[in-house]
N, C-alpha and C positions, 0 to 999 in steps of 0.2 A: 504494500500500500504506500502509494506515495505520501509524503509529510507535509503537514499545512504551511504555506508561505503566505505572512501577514504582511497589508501594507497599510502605512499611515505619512499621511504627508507632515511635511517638519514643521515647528512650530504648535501650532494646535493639534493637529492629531496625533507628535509626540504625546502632549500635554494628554491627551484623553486616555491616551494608550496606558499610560502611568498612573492617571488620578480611578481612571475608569474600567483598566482593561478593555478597552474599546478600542475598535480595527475597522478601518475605513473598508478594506476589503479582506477578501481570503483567497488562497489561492490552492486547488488540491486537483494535482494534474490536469487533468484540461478543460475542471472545472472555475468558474472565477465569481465569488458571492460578493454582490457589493451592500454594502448599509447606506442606510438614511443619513441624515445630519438630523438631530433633533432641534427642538422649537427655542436655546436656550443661548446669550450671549456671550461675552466672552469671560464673563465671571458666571459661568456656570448657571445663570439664575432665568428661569422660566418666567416669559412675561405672563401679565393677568390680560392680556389685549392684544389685540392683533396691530395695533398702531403704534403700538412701542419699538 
């Protein structure tokens, strides 16, 4: 079985990868999973509104 290769772009998706274990994508042979970005800034905090 091939082994999972994770990518996360530098700066914030370091940051997520560390605070969160969070991985922008996966990669497991020639398959490729990519994730969402969630709804929250760059200090981590979910707005209450869509206009923030």
């Amino acid at each position: 079985m091939n082994q999972p290769e994770f990518f996360v772009t530098s700066g914030y998706g370091e940051r997520m990868l560390n605070e969160l274990h969070d991985s922008q994508a996966v990669k497991i042979g020639d398959r490729v999973e990519t994730s969402v970005q969630g709804g929250w800034n760059d200090n981590l905090q979910i707005s209450e509104s869509l206009d923030s």
